[in-house]
C-alpha positions in Angstrom: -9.6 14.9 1.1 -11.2 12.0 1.4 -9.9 8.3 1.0 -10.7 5.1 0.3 -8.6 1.8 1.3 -10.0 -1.0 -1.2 -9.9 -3.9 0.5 -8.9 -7.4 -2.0 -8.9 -11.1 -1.8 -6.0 -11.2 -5.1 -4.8 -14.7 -6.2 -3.3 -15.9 -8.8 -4.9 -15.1 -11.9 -3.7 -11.5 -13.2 -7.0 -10.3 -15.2 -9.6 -11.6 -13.1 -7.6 -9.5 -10.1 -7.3 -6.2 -12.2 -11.5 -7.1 -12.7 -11.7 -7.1 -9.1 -10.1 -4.4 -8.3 -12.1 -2.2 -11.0 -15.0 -3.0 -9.4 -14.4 -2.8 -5.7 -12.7 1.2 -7.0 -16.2 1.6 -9.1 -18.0 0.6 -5.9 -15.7 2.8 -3.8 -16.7 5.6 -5.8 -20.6 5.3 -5.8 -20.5 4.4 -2.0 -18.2 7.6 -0.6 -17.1 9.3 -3.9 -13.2 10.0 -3.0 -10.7 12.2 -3.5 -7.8 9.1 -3.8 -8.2 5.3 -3.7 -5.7 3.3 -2.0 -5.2 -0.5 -3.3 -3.3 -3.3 -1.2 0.2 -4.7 -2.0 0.5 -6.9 -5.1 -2.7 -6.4 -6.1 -2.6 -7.5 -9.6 -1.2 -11.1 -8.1 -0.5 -13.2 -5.3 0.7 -16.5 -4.8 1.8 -19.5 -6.9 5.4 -19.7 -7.6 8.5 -17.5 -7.5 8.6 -18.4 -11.6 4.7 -18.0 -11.6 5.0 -14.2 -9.5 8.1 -12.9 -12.1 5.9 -14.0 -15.4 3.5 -11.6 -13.8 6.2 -8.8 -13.6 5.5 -5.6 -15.6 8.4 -3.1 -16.6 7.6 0.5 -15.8 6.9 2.6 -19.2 9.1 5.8 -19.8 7.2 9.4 -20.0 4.8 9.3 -22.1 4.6 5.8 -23.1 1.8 3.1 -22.3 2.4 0.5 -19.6 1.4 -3.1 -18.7 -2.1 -4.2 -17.6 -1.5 -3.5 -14.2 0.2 -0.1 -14.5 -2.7 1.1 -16.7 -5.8 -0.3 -14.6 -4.1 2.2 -12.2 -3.9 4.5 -14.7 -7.3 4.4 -16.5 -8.5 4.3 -12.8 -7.4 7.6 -12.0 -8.9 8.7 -15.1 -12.4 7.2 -15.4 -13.4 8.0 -11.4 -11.5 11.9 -11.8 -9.3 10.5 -8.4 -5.7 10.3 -7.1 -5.0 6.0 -7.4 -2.0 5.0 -4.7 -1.3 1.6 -6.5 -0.6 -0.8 -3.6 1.9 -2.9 -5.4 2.2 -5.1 -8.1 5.8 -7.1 -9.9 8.0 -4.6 -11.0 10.4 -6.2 -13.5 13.6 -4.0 -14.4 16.7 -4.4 -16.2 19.5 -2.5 -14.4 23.6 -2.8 -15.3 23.4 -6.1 -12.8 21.1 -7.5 -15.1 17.1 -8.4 -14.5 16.0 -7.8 -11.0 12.2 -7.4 -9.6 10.8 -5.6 -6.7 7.6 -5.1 -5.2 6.3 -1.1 -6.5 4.0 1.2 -5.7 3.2 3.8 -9.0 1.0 6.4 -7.5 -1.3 8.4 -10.2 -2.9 12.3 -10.3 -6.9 12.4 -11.8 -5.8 12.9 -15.0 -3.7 9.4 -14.9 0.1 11.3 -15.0 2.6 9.3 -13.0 3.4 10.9 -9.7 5.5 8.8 -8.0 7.2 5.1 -7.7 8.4 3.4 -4.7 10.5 -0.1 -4.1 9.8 -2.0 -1.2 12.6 -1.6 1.3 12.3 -3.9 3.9 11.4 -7.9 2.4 9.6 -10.1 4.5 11.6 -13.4 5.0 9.8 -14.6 8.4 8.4 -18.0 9.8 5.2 -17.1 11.6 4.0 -18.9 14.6 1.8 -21.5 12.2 5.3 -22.5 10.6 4.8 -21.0 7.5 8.2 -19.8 6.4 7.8 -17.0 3.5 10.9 -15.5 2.1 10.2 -12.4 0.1 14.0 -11.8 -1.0 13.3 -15.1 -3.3 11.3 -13.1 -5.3 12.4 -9.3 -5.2 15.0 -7.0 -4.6 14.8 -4.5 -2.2 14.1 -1.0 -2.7 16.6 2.0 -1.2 14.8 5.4 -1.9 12.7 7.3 1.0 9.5 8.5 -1.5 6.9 11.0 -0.5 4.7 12.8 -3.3 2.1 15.6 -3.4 -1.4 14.6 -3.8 -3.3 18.3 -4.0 -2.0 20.0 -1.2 -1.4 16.5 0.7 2.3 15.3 1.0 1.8 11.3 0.8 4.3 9.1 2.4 5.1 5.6 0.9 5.7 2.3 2.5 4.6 -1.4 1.7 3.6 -4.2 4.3 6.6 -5.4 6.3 7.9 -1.7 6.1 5.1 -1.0 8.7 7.6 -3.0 11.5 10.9 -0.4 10.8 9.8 2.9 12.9 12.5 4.4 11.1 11.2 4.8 7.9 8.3 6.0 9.4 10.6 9.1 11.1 12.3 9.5 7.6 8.8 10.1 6.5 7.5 12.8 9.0 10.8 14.4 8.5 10.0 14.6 4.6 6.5 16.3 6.0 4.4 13.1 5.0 0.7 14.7 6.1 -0.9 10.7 4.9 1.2 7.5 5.2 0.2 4.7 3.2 0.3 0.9 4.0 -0.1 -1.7 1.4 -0.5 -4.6 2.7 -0.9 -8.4 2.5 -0.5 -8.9 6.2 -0.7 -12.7 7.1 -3.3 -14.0 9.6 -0.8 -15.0 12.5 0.9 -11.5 12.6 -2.5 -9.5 11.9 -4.5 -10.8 14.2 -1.6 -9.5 17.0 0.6 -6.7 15.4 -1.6 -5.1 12.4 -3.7 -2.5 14.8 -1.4 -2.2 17.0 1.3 -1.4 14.5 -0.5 1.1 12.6 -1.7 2.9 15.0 1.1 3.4 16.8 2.9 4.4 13.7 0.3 6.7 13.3 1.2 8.1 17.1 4.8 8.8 16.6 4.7 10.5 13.0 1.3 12.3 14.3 0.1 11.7 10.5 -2.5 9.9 8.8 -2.7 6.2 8.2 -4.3 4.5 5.8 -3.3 0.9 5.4 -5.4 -1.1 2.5 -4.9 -4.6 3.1 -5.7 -8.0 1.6 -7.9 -10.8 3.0 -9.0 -14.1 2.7 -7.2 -17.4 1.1 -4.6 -18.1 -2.0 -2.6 -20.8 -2.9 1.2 -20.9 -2.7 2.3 -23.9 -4.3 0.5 -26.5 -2.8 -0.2 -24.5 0.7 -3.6 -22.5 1.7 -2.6 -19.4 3.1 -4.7 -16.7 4.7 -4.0 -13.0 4.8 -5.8 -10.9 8.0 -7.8 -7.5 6.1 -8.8 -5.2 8.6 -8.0 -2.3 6.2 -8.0 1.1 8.4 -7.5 4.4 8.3 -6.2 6.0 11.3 -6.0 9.4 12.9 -2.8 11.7 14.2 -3.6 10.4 17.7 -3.8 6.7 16.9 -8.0 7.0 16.9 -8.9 4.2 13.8 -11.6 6.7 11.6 -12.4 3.5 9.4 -11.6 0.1 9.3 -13.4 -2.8 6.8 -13.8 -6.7 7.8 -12.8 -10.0 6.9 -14.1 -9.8 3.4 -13.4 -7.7 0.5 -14.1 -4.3 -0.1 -13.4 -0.7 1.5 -13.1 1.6 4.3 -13.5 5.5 3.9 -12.1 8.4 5.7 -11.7 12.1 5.4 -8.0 13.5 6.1 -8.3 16.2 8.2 -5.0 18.6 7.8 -6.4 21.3 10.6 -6.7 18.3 12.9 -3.4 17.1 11.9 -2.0 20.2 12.5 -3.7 20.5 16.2 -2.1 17.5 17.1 1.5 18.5 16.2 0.8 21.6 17.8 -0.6 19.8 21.0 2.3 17.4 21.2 5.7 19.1 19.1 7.7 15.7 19.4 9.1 16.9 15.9 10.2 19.7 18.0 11.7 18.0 21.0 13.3 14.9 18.8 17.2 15.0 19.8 18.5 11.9 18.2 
């Protein structure tokens, strides 16, 4: 299989990001034709205000029914380029028994645009970065609870999203679930990329001995009346922490093929799944 980890500079107008990120799949898929395009987290919006982010919420459809703009990009994705589409993210808005609440998702699609699998950010980023910069993600969303893996082919997928990429945990959860590919949406800021992003995924990559593809967003957008700057670097990364692809500073992709034999050498090489005692 191969993959593709689109690479976006999102802001804060919904319809020209979906146009974006169309093109940067369309150009994907004439440059490397892949099996499954990866986007980065809230792809269909970034920035502006906590009120601004929510009026760009989608609720998921039920089986069988359409779904918001964002939801079928992903969709009609899928099905226009023949691929597997791993969303990234986007505003998930849902009414539960507590009343409205919103997380950040991930809806993952087969080639013929059915649903395979959704995931709720678990761990929300509410940090103050070296710069100052405080961001508070639980202001906006709820946090997700559900370990989700899917199968893509005969590829188990794992999910996470951004800050997950800091909890090793989840990441065990995941190899324990037989994720072959983890995937890592991301918006990481520039302060923490520039230090923790590589480092992070590939060492992720090291103790699950699985694939890692982490499709990130770059450049500038506005929150509120503050410039901020996210760090790209989109990669994919091997079993034994080797980065197969990586893109720049600007938008657009970086393509890999996931090798399962190699995979399988590696775990074979190195059983850690077999010597883990806690």
């Amino acid at each position: 299989m191969k993959i593709a980890a689109i690479q976006m500079n999102t802001r804060s107008d919904k319809a020209a990001n979906l146009s974006q990120a169309r093109a940067l799949a369309a150009a994907a898929v004439a440059a490397d034709a892949p099996d499954m395009l990866v986007l980065p987290e809230v792809f269909a919006f970034m920035g502006g205000a906590v009120a601004d982010k929510r009026a760009a919420a989608e609720e998921l459809p039920e089986a069988g029914e359409d779904g918001g703009p964002a939801y079928e990009c992903l969709r009609g994705m899928a099905r226009e380029h023949g691929v597997f589409v791993h969303g990234g993210s986007f505003v998930e808005r849902a009414v539960e028994e507590d009343g409205e609440n919103f997380y950040n998702t991930t809806i993952a699609f087969d080639p013929a645009g059915a649903e395979l699998a959704r995931y709720r950010k678990i761990h929300l980023f509410d940090v103050s970065t070296p710069d100052g910069r405080a961001y508070r993600e639980s202001a906006t969303f709820g946090a997700g609870r559900e370990v989700v893996t899917y199968m893509a082919g005969d590829v188990r997928v794992g999910c996470s999203i951004c800050y997950d990429l800091r909890f090793a945990e989840l990441y065990l959860r995941l190899a324990e679930a037989g994720a072959d590919v983890i995937m890592v949406p991301a918006a990481f800021t520039l302060q923490t990329g520039k230090d923790h992003w590589e480092v992070l995924l590939r060492a992720r990559a090291i103790e699950t001995q699985a694939w890692v593809v982490a499709a990130a967003q770059t450049g500038t957008y506005a929150e509120g009346n503050d410039e901020r700057a996210s760090w790209g670097h989109s990669m994919i990364v091997d079993p034994w922490g080797h980065i197969r692809a990586q893109a720049g500073d600007g938008t657009g992709h970086a393509a890999a093929g996931i090798d399962l034999d190699y995979l399988k050498l590696v775990r074979q090489r190195i059983p850690v799944a077999d010597h883990r005692v806690l």
